[in-house]
Jmol script that loads the backbone (N, CA, C; Angstrom):
load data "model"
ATOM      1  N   UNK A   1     131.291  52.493 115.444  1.00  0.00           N
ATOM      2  CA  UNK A   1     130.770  53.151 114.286  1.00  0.00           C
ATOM      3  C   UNK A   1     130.619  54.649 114.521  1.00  0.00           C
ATOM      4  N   UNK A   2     131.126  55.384 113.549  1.00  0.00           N
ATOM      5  CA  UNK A   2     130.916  56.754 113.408  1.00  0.00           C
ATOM      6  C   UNK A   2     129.243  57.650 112.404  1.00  0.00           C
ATOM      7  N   UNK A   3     128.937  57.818 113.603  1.00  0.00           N
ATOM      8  CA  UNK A   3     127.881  59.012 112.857  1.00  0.00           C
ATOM      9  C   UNK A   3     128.125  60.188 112.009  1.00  0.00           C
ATOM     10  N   UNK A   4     127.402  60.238 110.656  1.00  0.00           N
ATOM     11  CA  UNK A   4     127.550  61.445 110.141  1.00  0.00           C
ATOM     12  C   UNK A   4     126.775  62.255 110.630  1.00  0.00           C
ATOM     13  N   UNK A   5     126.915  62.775 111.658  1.00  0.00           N
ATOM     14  CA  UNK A   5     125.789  64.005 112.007  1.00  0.00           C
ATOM     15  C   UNK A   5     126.332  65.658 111.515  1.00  0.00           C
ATOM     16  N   UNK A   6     125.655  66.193 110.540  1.00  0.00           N
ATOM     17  CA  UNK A   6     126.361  67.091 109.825  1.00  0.00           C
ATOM     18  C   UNK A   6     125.114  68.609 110.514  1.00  0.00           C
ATOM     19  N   UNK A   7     126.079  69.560 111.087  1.00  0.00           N
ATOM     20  CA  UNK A   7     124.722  70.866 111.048  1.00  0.00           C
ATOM     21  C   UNK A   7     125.119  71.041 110.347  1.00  0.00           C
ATOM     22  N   UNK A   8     124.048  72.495 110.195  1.00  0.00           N
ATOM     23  CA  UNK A   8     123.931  73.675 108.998  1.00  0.00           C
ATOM     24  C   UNK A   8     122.989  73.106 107.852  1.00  0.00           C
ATOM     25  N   UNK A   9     122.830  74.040 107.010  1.00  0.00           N
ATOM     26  CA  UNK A   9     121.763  74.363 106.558  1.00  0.00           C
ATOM     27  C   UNK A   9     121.793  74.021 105.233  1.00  0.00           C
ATOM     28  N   UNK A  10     120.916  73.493 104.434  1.00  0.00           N
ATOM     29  CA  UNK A  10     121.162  72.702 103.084  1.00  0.00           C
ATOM     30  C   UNK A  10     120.896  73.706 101.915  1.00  0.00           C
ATOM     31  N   UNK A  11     121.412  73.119 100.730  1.00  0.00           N
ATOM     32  CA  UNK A  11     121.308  74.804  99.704  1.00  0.00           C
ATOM     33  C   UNK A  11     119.597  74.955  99.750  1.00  0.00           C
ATOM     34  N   UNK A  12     118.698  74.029  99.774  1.00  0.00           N
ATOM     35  CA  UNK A  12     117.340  74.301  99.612  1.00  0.00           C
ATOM     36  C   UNK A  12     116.854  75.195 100.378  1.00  0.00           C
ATOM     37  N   UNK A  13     117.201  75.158 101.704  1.00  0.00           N
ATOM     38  CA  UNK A  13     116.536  76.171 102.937  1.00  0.00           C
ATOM     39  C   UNK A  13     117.450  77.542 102.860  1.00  0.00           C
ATOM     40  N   UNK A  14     118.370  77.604 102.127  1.00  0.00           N
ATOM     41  CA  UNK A  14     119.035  78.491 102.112  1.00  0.00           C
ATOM     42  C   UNK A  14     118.308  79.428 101.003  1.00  0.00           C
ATOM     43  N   UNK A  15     117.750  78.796  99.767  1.00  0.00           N
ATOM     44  CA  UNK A  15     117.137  79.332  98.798  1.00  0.00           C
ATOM     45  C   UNK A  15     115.993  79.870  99.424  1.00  0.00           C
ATOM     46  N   UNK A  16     115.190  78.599  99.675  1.00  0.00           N
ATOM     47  CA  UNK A  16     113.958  79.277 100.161  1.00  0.00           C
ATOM     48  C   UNK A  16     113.977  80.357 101.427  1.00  0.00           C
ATOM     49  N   UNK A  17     114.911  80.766 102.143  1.00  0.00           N
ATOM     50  CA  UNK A  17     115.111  81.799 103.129  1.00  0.00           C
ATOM     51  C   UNK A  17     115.092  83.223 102.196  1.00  0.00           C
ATOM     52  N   UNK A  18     116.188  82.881 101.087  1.00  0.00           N
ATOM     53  CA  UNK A  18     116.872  84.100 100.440  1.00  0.00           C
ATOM     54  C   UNK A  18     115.291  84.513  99.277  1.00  0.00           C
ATOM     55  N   UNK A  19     114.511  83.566  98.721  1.00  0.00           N
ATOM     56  CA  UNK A  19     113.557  84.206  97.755  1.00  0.00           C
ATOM     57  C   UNK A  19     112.344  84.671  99.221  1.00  0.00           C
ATOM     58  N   UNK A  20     112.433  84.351 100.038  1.00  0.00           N
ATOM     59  CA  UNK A  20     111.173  85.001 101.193  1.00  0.00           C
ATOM     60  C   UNK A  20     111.386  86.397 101.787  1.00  0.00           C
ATOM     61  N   UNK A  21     113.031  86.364 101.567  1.00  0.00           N
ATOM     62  CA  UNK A  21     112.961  87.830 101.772  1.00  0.00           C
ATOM     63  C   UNK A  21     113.135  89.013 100.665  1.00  0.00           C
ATOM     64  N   UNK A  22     113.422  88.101  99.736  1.00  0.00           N
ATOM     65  CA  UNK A  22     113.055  89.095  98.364  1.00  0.00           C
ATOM     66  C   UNK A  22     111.347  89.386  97.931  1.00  0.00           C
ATOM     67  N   UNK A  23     110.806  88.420  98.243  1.00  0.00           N
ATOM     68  CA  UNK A  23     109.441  88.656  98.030  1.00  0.00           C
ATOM     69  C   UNK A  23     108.676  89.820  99.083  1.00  0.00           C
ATOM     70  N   UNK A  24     109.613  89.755 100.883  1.00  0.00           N
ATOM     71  CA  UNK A  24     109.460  91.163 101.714  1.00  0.00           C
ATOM     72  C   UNK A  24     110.055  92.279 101.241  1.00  0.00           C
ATOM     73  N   UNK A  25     111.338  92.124 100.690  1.00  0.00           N
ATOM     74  CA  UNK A  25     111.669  93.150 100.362  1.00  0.00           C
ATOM     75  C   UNK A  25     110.921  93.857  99.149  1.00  0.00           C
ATOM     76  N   UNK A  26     110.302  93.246  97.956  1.00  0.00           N
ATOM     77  CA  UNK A  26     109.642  94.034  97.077  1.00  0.00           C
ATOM     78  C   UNK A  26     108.246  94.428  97.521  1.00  0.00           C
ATOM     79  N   UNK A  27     107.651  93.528  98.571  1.00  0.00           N
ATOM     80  CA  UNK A  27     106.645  94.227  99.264  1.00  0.00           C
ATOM     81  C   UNK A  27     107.034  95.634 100.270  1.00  0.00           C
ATOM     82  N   UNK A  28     107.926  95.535 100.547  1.00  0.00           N
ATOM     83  CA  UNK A  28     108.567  96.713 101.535  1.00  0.00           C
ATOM     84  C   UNK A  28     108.791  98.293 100.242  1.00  0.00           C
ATOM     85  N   UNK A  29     109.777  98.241  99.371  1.00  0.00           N
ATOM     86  CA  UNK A  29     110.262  98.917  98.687  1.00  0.00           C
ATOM     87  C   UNK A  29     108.798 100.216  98.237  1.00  0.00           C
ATOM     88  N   UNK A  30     107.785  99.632  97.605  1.00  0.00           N
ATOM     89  CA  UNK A  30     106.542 100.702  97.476  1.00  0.00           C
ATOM     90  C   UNK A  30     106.244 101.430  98.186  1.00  0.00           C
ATOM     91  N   UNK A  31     106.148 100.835  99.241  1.00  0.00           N
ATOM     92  CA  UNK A  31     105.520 102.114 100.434  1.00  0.00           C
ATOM     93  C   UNK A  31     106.562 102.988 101.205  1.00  0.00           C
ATOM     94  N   UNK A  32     107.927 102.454 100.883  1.00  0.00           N
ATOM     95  CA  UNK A  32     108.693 103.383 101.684  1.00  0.00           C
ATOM     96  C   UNK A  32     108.848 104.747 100.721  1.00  0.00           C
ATOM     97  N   UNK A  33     108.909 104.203  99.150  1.00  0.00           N
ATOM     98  CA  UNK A  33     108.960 105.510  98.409  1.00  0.00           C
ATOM     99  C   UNK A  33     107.711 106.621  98.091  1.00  0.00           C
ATOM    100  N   UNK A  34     106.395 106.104  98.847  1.00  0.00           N
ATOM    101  CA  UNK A  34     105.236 106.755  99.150  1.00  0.00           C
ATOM    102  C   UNK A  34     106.138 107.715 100.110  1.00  0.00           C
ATOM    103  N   UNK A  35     106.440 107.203 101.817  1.00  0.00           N
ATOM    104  CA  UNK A  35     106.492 108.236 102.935  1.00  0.00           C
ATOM    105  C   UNK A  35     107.949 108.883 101.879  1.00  0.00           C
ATOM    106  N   UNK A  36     108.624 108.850 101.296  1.00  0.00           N
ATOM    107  CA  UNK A  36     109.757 109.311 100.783  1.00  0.00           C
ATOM    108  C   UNK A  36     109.379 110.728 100.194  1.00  0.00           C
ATOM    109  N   UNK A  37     108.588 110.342  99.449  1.00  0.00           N
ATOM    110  CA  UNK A  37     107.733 111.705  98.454  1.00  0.00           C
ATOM    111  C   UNK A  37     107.024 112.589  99.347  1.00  0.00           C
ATOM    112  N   UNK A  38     106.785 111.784 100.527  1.00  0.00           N
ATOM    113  CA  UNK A  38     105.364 112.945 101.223  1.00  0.00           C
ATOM    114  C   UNK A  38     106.599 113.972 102.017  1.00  0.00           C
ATOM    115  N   UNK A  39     107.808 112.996 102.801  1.00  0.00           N
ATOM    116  CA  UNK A  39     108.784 113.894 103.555  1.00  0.00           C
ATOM    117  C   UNK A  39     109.094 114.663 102.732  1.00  0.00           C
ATOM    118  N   UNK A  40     109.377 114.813 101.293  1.00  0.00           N
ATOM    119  CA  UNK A  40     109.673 115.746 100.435  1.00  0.00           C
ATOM    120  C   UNK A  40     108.828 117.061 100.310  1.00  0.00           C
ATOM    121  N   UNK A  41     107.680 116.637 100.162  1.00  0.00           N
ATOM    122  CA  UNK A  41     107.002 117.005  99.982  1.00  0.00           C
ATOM    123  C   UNK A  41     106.704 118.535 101.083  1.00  0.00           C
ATOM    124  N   UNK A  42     106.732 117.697 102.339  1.00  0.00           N
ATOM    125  CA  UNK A  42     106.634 118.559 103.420  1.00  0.00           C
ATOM    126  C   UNK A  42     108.093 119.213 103.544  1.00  0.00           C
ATOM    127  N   UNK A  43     109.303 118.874 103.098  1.00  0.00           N
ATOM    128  CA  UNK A  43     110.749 119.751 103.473  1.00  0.00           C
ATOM    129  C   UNK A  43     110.152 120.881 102.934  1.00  0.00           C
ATOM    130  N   UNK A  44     109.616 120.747 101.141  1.00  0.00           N
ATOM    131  CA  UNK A  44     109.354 122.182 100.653  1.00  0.00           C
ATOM    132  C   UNK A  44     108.886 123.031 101.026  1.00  0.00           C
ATOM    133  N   UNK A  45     106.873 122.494 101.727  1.00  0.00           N
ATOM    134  CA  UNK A  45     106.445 123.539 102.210  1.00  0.00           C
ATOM    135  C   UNK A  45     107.111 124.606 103.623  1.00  0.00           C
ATOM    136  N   UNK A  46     107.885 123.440 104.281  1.00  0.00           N
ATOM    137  CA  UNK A  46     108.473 123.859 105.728  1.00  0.00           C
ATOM    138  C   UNK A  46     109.585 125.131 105.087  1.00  0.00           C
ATOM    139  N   UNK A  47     110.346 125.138 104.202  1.00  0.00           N
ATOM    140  CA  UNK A  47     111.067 125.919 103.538  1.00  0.00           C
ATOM    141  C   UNK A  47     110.293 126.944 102.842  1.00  0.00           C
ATOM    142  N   UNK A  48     109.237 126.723 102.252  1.00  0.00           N
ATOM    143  CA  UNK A  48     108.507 127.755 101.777  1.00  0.00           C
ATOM    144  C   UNK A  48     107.793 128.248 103.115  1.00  0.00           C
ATOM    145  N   UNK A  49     107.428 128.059 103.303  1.00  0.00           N
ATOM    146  CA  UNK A  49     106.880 128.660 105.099  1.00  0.00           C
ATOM    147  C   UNK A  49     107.815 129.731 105.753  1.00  0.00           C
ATOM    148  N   UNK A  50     109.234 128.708 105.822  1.00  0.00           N
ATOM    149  CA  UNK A  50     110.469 129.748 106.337  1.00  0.00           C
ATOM    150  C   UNK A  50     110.637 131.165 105.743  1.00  0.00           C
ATOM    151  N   UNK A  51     110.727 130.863 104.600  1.00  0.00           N
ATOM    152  CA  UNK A  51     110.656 132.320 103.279  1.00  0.00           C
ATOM    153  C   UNK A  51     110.014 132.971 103.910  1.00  0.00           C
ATOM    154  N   UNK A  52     108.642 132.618 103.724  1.00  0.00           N
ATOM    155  CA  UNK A  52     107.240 133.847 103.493  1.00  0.00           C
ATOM    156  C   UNK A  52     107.428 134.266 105.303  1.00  0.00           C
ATOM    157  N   UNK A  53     107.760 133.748 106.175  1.00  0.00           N
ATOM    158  CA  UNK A  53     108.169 134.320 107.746  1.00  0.00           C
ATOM    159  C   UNK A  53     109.345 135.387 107.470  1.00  0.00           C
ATOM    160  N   UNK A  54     110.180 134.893 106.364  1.00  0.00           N
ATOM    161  CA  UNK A  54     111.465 135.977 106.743  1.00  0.00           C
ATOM    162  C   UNK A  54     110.653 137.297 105.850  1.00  0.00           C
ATOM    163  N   UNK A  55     110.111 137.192 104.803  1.00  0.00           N
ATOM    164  CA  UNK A  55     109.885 138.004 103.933  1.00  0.00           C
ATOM    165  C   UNK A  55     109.326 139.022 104.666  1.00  0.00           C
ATOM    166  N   UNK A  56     107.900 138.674 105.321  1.00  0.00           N
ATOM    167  CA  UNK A  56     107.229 139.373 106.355  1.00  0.00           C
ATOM    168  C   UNK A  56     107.793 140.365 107.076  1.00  0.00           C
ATOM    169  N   UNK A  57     108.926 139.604 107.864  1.00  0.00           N
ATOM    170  CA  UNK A  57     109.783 140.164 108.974  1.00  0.00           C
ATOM    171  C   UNK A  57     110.489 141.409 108.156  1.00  0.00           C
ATOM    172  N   UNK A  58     111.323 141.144 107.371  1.00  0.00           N
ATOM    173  CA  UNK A  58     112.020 141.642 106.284  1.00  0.00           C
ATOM    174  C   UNK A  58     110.939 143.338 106.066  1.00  0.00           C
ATOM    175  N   UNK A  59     109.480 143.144 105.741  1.00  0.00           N
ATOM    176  CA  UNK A  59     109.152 143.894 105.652  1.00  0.00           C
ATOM    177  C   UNK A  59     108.393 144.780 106.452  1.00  0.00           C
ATOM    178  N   UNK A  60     108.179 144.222 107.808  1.00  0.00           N
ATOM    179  CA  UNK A  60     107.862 145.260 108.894  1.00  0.00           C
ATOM    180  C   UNK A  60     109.016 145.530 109.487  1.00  0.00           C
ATOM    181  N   UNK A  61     110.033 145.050 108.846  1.00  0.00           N
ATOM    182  CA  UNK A  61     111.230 146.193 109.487  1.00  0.00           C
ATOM    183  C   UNK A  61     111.522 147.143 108.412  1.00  0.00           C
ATOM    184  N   UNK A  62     111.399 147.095 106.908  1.00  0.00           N
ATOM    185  CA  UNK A  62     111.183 148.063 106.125  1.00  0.00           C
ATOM    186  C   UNK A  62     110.074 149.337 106.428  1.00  0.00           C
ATOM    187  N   UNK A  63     109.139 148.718 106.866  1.00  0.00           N
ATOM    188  CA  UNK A  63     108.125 149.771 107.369  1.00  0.00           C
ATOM    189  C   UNK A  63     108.833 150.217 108.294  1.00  0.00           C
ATOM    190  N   UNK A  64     109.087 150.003 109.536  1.00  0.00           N
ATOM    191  CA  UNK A  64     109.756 151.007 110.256  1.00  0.00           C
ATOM    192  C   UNK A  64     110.794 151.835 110.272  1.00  0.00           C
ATOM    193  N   UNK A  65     111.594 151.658 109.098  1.00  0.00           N
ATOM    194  CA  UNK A  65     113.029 152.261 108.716  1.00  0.00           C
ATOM    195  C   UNK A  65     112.253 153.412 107.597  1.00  0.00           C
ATOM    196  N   UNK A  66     111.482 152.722 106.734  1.00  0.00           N
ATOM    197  CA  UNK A  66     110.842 153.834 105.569  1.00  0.00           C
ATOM    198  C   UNK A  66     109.383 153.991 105.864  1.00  0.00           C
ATOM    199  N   UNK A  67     108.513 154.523 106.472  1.00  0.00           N
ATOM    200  CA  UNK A  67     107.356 154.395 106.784  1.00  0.00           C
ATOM    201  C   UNK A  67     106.583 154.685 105.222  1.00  0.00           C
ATOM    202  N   UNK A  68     107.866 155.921 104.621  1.00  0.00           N
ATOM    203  CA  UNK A  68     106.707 157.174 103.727  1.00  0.00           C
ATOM    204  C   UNK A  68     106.678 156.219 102.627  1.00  0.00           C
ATOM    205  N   UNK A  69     107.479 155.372 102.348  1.00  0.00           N
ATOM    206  CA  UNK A  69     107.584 154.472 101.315  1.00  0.00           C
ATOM    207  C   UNK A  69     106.406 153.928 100.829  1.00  0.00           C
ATOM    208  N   UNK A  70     105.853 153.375 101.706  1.00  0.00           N
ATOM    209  CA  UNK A  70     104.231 153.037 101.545  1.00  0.00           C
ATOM    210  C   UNK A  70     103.329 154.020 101.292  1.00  0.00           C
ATOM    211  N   UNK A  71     103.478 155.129 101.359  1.00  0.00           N
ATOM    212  CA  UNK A  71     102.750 155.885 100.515  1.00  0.00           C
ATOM    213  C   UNK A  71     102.686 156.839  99.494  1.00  0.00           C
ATOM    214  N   UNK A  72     103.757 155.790  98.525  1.00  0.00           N
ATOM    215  CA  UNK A  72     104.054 156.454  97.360  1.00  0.00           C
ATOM    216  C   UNK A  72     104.097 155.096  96.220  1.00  0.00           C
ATOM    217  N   UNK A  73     104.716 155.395  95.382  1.00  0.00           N
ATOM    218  CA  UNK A  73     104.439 154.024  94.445  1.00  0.00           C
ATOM    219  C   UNK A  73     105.893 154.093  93.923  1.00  0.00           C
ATOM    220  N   UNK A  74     106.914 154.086  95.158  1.00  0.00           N
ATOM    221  CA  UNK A  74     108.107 154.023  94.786  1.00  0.00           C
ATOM    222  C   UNK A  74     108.608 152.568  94.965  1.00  0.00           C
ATOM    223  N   UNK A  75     109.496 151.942  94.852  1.00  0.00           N
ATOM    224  CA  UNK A  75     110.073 150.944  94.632  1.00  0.00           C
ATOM    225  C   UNK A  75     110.778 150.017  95.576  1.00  0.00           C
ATOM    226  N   UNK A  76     110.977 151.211  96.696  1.00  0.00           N
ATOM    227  CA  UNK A  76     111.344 150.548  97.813  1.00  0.00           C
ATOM    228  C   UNK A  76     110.520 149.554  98.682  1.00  0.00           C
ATOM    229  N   UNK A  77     111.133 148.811  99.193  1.00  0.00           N
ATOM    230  CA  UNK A  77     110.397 147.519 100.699  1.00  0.00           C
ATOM    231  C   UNK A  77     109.786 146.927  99.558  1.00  0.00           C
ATOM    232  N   UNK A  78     109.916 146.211  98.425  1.00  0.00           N
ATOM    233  CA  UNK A  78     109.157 145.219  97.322  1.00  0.00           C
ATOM    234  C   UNK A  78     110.350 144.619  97.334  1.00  0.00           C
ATOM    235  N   UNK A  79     109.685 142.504  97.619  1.00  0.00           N
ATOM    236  CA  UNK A  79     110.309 141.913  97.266  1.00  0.00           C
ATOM    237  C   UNK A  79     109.868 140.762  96.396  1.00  0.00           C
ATOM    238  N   UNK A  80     110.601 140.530  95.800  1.00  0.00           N
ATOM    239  CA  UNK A  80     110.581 139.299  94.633  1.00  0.00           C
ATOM    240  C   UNK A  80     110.966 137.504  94.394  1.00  0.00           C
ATOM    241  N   UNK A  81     110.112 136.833  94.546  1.00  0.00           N
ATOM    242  CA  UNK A  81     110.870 136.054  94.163  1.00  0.00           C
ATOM    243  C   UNK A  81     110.054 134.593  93.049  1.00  0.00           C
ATOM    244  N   UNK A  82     110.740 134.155  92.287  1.00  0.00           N
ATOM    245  CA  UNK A  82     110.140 132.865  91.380  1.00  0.00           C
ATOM    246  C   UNK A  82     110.480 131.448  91.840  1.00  0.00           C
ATOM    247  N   UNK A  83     109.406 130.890  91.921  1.00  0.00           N
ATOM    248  CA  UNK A  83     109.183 129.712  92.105  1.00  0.00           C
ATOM    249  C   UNK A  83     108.338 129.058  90.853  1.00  0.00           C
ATOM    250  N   UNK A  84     109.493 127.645  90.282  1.00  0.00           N
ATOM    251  CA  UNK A  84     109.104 127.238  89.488  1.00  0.00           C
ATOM    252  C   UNK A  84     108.352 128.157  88.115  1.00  0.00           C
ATOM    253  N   UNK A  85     108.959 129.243  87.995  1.00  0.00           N
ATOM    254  CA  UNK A  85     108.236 129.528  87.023  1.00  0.00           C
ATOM    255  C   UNK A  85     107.530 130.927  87.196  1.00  0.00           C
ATOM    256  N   UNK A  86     106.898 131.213  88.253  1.00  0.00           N
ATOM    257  CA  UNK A  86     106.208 131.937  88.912  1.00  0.00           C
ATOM    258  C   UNK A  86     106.564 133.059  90.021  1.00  0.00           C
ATOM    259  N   UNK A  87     106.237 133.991  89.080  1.00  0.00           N
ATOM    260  CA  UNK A  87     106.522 135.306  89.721  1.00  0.00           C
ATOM    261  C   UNK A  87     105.866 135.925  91.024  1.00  0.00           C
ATOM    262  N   UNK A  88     106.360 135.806  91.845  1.00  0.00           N
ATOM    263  CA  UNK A  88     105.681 136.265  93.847  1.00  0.00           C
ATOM    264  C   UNK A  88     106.471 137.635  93.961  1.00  0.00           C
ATOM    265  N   UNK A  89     105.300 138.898  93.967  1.00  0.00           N
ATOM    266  CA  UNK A  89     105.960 140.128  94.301  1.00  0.00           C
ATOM    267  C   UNK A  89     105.403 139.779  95.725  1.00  0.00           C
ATOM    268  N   UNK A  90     105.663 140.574  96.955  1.00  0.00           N
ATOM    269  CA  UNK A  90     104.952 141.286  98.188  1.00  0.00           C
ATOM    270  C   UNK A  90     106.279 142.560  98.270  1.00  0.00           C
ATOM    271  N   UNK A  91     104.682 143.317  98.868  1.00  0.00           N
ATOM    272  CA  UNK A  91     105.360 144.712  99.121  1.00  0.00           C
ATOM    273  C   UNK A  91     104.488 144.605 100.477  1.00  0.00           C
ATOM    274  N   UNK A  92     104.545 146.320 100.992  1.00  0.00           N
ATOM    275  CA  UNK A  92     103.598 146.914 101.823  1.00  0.00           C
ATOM    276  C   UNK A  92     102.556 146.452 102.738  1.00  0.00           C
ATOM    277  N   UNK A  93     102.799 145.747 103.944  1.00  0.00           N
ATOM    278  CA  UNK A  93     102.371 145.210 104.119  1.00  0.00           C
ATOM    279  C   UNK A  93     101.268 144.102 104.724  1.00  0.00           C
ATOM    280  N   UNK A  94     102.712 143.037 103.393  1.00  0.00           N
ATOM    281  CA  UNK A  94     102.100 141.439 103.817  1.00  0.00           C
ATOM    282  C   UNK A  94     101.073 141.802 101.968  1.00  0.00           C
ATOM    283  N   UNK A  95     101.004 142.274 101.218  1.00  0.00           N
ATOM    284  CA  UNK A  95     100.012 142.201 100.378  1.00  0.00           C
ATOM    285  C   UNK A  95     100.722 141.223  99.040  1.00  0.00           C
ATOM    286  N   UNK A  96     100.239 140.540  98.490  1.00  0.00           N
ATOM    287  CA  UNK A  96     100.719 140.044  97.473  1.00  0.00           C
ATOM    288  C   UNK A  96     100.160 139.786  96.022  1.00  0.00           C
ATOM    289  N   UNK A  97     100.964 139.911  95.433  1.00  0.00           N
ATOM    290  CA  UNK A  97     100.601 139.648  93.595  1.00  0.00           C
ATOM    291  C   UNK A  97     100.919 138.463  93.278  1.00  0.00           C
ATOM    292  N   UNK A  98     100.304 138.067  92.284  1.00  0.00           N
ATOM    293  CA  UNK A  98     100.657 136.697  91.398  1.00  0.00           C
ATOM    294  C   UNK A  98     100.406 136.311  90.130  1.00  0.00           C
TER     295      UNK A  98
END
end "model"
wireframe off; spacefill off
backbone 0.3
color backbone group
C-alpha cells in the first residue's frame, strides 16, 4: 500500500500567513511616514543652516574687500533672499530684516 503523504502548505495557512502580514504591514506603514516627515523636515533646516553659513561668510568677505560700504547706506554687501513667501534681507554684519 501506498501513502499519500503530501508536503506543503494548504490554501488556508497560506491565507492566514498572507492577511497577518497585511495586518503588520498596515501597522508598520503610519509610523514610517511620521520618521519620513521629521527627515524632511530636518533636510530643510540642515539646508537652511547651510545658506545662512554661506551668507555670513559671503559677507565678512564683503567687509573686507569694501570696508567703507558699511558706512554708508549704499547698496553694496546686501543680500536677499525669499522663502516661502518671505522676504530675508542681511547686510552689514550678520544683521537682519524681516
Amino acid at each position: 500500500m501506498r501513502r499519500n503523504n503530501k508536503r506543503g502548505f494548504t490554501l488556508v495557512e497560506l491565507i492566514v500567513v498572507l492577511v497577518s502580514l497585511a495586518i503588520l504591514a498596515s501597522l508598520l506603514v503610519p509610523a514610517l511616514t511620521g520618521y519620513m516627515d521629521k527627515t524632511k523636515k530636518q533636510a530643510v533646516i540642515s539646508e537652511a543652516r547651510d545658506v545662512w553659513t554661506a551668507a555670513q561668510a559671503a559677507l565678512t568677505e564683503c567687509y573686507a574687500l569694501y570696508p567703507e560700504s558699511f558706512n554708508d547706506s549704499s547698496n553694496s554687501c546686501r543680500f536677499t533672499i525669499t522663502v516661502n513667501g518671505v522676504t530675508y534681507k542681511m547686510w552689514a554684519a550678520s544683521q537682519t530684516e524681516h
